[in-house]
C-alpha positions in Angstrom: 114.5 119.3 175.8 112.2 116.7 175.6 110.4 115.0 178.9 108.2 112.3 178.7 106.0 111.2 182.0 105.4 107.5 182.1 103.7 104.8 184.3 100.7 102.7 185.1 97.6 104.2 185.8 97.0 106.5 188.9 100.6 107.7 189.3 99.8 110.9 189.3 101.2 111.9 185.9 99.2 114.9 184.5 99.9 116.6 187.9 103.6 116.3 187.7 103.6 117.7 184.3 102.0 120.7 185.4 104.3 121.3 189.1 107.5 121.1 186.7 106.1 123.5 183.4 105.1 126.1 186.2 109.0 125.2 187.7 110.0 125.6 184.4 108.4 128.7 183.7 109.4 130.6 186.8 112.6 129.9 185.2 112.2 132.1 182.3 111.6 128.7 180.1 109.1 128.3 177.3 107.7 125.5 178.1 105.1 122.7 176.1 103.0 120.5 178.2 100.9 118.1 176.0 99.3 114.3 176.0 99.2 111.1 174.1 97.2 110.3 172.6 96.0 113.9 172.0 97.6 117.6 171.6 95.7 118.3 168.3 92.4 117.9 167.4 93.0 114.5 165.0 94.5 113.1 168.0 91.7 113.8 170.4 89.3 112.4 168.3 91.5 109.6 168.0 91.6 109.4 172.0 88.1 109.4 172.9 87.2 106.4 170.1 90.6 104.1 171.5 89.8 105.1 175.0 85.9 104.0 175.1 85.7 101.9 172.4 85.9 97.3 172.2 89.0 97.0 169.8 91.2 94.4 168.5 94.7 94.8 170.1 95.9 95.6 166.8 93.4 97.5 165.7 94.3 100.0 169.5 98.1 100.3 168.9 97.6 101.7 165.5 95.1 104.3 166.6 97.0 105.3 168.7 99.9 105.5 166.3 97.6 107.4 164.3 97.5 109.9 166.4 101.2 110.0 167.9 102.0 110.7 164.2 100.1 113.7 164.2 101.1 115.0 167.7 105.0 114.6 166.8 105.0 116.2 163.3 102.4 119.3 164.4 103.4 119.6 168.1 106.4 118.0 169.4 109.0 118.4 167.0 107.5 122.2 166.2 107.9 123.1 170.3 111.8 121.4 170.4 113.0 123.3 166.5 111.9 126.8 168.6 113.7 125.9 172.0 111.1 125.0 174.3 111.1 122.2 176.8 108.3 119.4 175.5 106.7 117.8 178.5 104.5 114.9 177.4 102.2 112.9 179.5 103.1 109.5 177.7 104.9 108.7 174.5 106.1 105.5 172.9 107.0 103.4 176.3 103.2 103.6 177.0 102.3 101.9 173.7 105.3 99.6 174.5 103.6 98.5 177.7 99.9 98.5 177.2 99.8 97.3 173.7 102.9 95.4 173.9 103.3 93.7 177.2 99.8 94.0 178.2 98.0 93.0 174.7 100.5 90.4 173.7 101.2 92.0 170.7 105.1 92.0 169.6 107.3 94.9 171.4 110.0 95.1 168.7 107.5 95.7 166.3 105.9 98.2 168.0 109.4 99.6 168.8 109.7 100.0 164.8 106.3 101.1 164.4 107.2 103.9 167.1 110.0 105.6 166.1 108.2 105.5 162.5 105.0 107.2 164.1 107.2 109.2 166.2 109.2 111.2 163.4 112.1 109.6 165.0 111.9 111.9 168.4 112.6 109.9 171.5 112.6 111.8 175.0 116.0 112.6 176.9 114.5 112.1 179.8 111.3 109.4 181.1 110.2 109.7 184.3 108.4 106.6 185.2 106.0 107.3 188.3 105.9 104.3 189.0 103.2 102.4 192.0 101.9 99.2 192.5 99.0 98.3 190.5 96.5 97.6 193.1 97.3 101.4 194.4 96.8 103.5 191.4 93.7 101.9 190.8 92.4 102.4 193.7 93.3 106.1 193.4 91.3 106.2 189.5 88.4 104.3 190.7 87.9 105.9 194.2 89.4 103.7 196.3 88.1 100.5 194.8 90.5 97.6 194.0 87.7 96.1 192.5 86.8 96.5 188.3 84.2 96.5 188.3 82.5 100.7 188.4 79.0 100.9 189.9 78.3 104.8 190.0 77.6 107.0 187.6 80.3 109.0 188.5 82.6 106.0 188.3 81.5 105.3 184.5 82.5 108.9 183.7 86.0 108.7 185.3 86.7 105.2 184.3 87.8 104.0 180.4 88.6 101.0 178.8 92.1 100.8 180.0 91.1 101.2 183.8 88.6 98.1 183.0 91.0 95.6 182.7 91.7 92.6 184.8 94.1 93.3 187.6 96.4 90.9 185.5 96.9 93.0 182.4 98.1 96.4 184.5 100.3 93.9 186.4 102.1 93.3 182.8 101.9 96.8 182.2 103.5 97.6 185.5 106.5 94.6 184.6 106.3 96.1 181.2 107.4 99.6 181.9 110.2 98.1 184.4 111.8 95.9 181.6 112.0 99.4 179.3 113.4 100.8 182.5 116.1 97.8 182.7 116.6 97.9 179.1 116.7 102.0 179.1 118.6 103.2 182.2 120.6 106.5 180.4 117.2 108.0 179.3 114.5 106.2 182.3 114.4 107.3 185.6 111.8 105.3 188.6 110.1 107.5 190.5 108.5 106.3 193.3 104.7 107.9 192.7 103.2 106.1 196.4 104.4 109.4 198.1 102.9 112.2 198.6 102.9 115.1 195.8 105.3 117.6 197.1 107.5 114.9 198.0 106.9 113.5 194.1 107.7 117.0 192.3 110.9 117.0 194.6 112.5 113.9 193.0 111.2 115.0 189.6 113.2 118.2 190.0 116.4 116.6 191.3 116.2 114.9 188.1 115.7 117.8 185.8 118.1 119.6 187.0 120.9 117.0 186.4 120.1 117.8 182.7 119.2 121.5 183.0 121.1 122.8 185.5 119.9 126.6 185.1 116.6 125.0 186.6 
């Protein structure tokens, strides 16, 4: 099975992914927890340049094409042919929203582009931890709802995404609902305001509807 972990920034994401492979693994299931863009080496590389660097909009969503390509072929599609549950901390409905609704540039283009990039795999399950835009910033940047990063430690926790106007993770946030809207079968909301446990627990209600031995 193949779970994909979705939202605008600060929902809480890469922790979730970890509370359900450990879930999954007391099970007695092999379980693959990976990123976008990253998992292999290419794709890191790929991350750290798209993730700090000025770019044209088009010039972003095909890096990180790039390095979805890479991640599906050698990582993804690999973990599902042997069994294991693939949990993914953002796949195509990421590049849908940031590039797409954010950018400007045009979603059903990128929608081709992604299931190109994507050796065809789509998730059977989203979970969209979803927040208000002025919270999960304020959770990246420590608490400020303000852009603009004065510490040092700020700089090294904040990247280009986080640096964008309020206005752009508001089309994000809008962007992930209309996939949701257009998406219902495979997308599930999960309100990401609460606390953790409270988080994980919807998260597994979820799961379990499609692997019930959970």
């Amino acid at each position: 099975m193949f779970i994909t972990f979705e939202g605008p920034e600060g929902g809480g994401k890469s922790t979730q992914v970890a509370l359900l492979a450990e879930a999954l693994r007391e099970a007695g299931r092999e379980v693959v927890t990976t990123r976008e863009p990253g998992g292999v080496a290419v794709a890191e590389q790929l991350r750290e340049l798209v993730l700090h660097a000025e770019l044209f909009p088009e010039t972003e969503a095909l890096l990180f094409l790039a390095a979805r390509a890479e991640h599906a072929r050698a990582v993804i599609r690999p973990g599902l042919e042997r069994g294991a549950v693939v949990l993914c901390d953002r796949f195509n409905d990421s590049t849908l929203a940031y590039q797409g609704y954010g950018l400007g540039l045009d979603v059903g283009q990128l929608r081709q582009l992604c299931r190109f990039a994507a050796a065809g795999l789509q998730p059977e399950l989203t979970l969209l931890l979803d927040l208000p835009v002025e919270t999960g910033l304020g959770r990246r940047l420590g608490a400020q709802l303000s852009l603009e990063i004065e510490s040092a430690a700020g700089d090294q926790l904040a990247n280009q995404m986080d640096r964008r106007a309020l206005e752009f993770h508001q089309r994000v946030r809008d962007g992930f609902l209309a996939e949701l809207e257009r998406d219902p079968g495979r997308i599930v909301r999960v309100d990401a305001t609460r606390p953790i446990k409270q988080v994980q627990a919807s998260i597994l209600r979820e799961v379990k509807k499609r692997l019930p031995a959970l």
